[in-house]
Residue, then its C-alpha position, 0 to 999 in steps of 0.5 A: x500500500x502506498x504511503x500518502x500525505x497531506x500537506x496543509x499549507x504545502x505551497x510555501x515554508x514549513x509546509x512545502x519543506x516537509x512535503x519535499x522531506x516526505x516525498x525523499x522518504x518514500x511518500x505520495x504528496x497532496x499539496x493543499x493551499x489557501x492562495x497561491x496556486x502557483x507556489x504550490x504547483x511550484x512544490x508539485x513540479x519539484x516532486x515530480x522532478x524528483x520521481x514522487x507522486x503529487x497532486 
């Protein structure tokens, strides 16, 4: 089963550093944010550069 995390907040600081931490350990990554679509599709491009799964 694959390991999934939501990431509140994931567009920018904290957030986004966890959700890049995560998708390094092995975790699918949902990325969720209040307003800055572009910030939080920035974090999803990084993943995906890097082989993770995220929306």
């Amino acid at each position: 089963m694959e390991k999934v995390l939501v990431v509140t907040g994931g567009s920018r600081g904290i957030g986004a550093a966890t959700a890049l931490l995560a998708g390094k350990q092995g975790y699918a990554i949902c990325v969720n944010y209040l307003r800055n679509q572009a910030a939080a599709q920035h974090v999803v491009d990084e993943l995906e550069k890097i082989g993770v799964r995220a929306i």
